[in-house]
N, C-alpha and C positions, 0 to 999 in steps of 0.2 A: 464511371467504370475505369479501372488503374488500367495506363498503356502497359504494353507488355514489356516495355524496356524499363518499368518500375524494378521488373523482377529482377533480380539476381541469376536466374537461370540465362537468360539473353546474354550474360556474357560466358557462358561456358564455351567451354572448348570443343570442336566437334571430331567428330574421329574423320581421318582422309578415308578417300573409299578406299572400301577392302582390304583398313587394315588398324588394327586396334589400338587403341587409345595406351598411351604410355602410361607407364604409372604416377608421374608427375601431374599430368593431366587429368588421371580419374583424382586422383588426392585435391585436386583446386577445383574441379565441378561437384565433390563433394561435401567440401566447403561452402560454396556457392548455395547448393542446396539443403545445407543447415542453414544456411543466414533466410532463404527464404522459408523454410518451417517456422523456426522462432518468430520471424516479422509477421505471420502469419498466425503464430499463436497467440502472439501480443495484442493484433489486430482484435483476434475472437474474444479475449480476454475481457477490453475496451467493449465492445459489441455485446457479451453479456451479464457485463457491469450495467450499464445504460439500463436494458433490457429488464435485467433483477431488478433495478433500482427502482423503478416505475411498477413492478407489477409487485412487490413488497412493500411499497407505498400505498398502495390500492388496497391492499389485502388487508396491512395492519392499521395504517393511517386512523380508521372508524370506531376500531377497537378501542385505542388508545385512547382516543377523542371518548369515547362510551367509559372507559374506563377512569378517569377524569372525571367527569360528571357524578360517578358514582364515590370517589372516594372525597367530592369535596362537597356531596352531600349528607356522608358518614360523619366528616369532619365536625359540619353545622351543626348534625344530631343530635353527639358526645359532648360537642361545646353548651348546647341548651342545657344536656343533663347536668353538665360540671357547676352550671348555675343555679342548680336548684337546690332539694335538700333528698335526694332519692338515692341516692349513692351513699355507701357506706367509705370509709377512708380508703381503705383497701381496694374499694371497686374504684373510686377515682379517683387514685392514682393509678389503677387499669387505666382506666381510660383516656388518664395525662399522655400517658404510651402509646395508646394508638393513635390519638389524637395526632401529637407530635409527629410519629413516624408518615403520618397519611398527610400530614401539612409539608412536613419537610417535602415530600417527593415534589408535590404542589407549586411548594414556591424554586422549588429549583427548575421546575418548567416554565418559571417567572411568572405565576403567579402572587402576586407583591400582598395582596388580600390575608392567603394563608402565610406566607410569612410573619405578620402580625399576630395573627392569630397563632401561630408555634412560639412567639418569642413571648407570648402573654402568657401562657401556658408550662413551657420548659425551664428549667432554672439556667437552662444558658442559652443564649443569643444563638440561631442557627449561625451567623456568621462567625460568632465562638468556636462554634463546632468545628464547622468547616477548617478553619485556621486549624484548630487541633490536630485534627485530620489529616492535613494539604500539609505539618512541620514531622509528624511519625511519620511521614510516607516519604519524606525529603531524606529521615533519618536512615533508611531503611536503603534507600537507593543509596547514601552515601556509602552504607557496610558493603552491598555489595559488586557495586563498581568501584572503589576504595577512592572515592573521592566525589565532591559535592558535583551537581547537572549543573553544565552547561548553560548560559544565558539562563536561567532559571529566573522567572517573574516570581515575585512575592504575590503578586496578585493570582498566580496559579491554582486551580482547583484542583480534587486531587486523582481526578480523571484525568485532566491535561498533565499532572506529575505522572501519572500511570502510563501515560503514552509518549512522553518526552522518555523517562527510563526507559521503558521499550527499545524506544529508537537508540538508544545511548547504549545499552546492553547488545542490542544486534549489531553494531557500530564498531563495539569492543572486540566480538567474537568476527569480524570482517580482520578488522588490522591485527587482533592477536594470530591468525591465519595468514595476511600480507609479512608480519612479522617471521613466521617462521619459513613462508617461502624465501623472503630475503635471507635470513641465516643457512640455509639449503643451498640458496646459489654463491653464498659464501664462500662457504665452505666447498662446494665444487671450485670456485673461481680462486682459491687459495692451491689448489692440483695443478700439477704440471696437465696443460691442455694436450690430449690424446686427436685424433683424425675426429672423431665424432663433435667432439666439442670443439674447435678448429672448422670443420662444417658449419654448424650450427651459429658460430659467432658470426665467419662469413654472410650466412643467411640472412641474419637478422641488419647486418650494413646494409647491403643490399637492399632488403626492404626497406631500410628508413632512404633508401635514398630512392628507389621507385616512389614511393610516395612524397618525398619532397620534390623531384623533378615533374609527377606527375599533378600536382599542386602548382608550382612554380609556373608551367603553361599551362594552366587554367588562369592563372591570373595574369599572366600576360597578353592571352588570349582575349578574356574576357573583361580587360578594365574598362570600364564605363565612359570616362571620360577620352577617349581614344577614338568614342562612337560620337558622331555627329550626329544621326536620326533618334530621333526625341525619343519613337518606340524601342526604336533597338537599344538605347541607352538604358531604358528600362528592366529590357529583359535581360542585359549582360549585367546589372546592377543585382537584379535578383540572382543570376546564378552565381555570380560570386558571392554573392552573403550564403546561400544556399554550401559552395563550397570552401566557405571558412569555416562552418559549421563544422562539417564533412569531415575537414584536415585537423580539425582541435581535437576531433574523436576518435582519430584514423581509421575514418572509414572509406577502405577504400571500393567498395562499391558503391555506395554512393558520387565517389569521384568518378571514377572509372561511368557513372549513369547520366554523369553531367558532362563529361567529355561527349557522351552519343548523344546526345538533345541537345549538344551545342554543336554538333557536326565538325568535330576538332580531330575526329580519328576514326581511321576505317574501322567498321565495323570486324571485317573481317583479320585483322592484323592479331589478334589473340591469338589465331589459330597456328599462326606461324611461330609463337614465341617458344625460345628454345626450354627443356625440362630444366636450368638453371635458374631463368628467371620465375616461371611458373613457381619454383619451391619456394621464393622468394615473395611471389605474391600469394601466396597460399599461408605461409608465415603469417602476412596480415590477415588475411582473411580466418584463420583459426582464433585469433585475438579479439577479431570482430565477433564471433561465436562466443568467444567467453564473456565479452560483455552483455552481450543479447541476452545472453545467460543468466546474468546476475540480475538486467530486467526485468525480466520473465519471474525471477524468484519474489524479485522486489514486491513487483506489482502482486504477486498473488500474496503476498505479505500482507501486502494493504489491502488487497479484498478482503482476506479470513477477515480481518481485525473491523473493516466495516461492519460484513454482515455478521458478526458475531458464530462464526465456524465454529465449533469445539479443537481445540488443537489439535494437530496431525490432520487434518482433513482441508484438502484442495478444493479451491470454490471452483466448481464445476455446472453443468446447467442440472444433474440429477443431485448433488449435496445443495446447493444454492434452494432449491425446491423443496428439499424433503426439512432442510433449517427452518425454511417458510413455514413451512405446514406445521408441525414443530411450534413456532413462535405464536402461531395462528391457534394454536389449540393452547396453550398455556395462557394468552390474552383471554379466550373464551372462557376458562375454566376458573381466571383474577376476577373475571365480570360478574360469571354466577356465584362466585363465591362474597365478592362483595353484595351481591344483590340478598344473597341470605344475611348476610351479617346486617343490612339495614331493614331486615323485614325484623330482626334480633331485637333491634336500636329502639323502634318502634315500639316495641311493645312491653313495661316495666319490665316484669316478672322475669321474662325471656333472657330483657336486658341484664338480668344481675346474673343468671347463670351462664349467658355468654361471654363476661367479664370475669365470674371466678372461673371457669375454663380458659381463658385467655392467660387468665394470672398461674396457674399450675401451668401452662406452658412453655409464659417467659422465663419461670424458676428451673423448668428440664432444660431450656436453650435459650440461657441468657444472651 
């Protein structure tokens, strides 16, 4: 169970009696209390990743496994018939095609069996393919990020191209946005500075220097080697690692939470600090928001793209579900449907009319 001084709330400012909170101080307990929403959503986020991850495993996991069984005993079928003499040209090279396509998926689940069995069959090497495949997709990212990916393996498949571009593309659209905030403050910082701006520069001194004097006695405080008792060396070793972390990302509630579990400052001294510095710590603390921020988006970035979301839509516990469900009836629907296709396989006659239907198909949707 998190102590209470985890939260961010534990350092707000409290109103004196009977008389209301300044406006410097609602603006920094406000603060305070975004940083603990977000650390809070982030938390839930974590909590029902885990949670989907295991009950999407359960659900689809057997499917998958049944559906596998079925297309690699399609595969055997089509290969018996391609060795005999009951197929017309026509029908087998149908059935080169399905063959291939139900082996490819096969052996890229590492299946090494049907791999052989696709490259006996296809007139080019799945690893041909793939190459093909994994150098258009390179091509494609080159046009439009206007220049080749980053550390790029040649060994790359073209799902791992597909998801290195991703990253590279939302990467692009991060800095081409850090790019135009800086020409923004540019372009402000090229103006004769008015009272406001003047404010605001002050502010932001201030804040780096609360934070680095607020850093500076934590580490003078808490150097390790200062402590002669083996355990206390321990724990002042951990909170300094704890608050380099802290200061690398300026966060300063986390400093500010390890100054209170190291008993380095009264609890009660926030309350007395004047609206100058509060504006000052509130500075940081908005900054801390915007990063929370950016994790919060990250992260659910990474979820859509795990559980395969449709775009625009937020993994939440009711989309996470209804995706499920979704994925659970499309696995059910591949199962019966290959299950008719080998009752097809089976049987000659069936077999040559579920091949020239297959072949009018591939000619509408090459």
């Amino acid at each position: 169970m998190p102590r209470s001084s985890d939260n961010a709330a534990a350092l707000q400012v409290l109103p004196p009696s009977a008389q209301p909170l300044s406006p410097a101080a609602r603006a920094y307990n406000l603060q305070l209390a975004r940083i603990d929403k977000l650390k809070s959503q982030l938390a839930e986020l974590e909590a029902l990743a885990q949670r989907h991850r295991a009950e999407r495993h359960a659900a689809l996991e057997p499917l998958r496994r049944q559906l596998a069984r079925e297309r690699h005993r399609l595969v055997l079928a089509l290969d018996g018939h391609l060795q005999g003499k009951l197929l017309s040209r026509v029908q087998a090279d149908t059935a080169r095609t399905v063959l291939c396509r139900l082996a490819r998926t096969l052996a890229e689940a590492g299946d090494d069996a049907m791999r052989d069995l696709h490259d006996r069959h296809s007139p080019r090497t799945l690893a041909q393919s793939q190459q093909a495949e994994a150098d258009a997709l390179r091509e494609k990212w080159t046009a439009v990020l206007g220049e080749p990916l980053e550390d790029d393996d040649p060994s790359w498949s073209a799902e791992q191209l597909l998801r290195a571009g991703m990253a590279r593309w939302r990467r692009a659209q991060e800095e081409a946005q850090e790019r135009r905030r800086e020409a923004a403050q540019a372009r402000r910082a090229r103006k004769k500075p008015g009272a406001a701006q003047l404010q605001d520069q002050a502010e932001r001194h201030d804040a780096d220097t609360l934070l680095r004097r607020l850093f500076r006695q934590l580490a003078s405080a808490l150097h390790p080697d200062r402590e002669s008792d083996p355990q206390a060396r321990l724990r002042k070793t951990a909170l300094m690692s704890e608050a380099n972390a802290a200061y690398e990302k300026r966060d300063l509630v986390a400093l500010l939470q390890i100054q209170a579990r190291a008993e380095l400052a009264d609890p009660q001294a926030v309350h007395a600090l004047s609206d100058e510095r509060l504006a000052s710590l509130t500075r940081l603390l908005k900054a801390q928001v915007a990063d929370l921020e950016r994790e919060r988006a990250a992260r659910q970035n990474a979820l859509a793209d795990e559980f395969e979301l449709p775009d625009g839509m937020s993994p939440n516990a009711n989309s996470l579900l209804q995706v499920r469900i979704d994925q659970t009836r499309a696995l059910d629907a591949a199962v019966a449907r290959l299950a008719d296709d080998l009752a097809q396989a089976a049987d000659p006659a069936r077999l040559k009319r579920w091949l020239n239907a297959l072949r009018d198909q591939f000619r509408a949707n090459p």
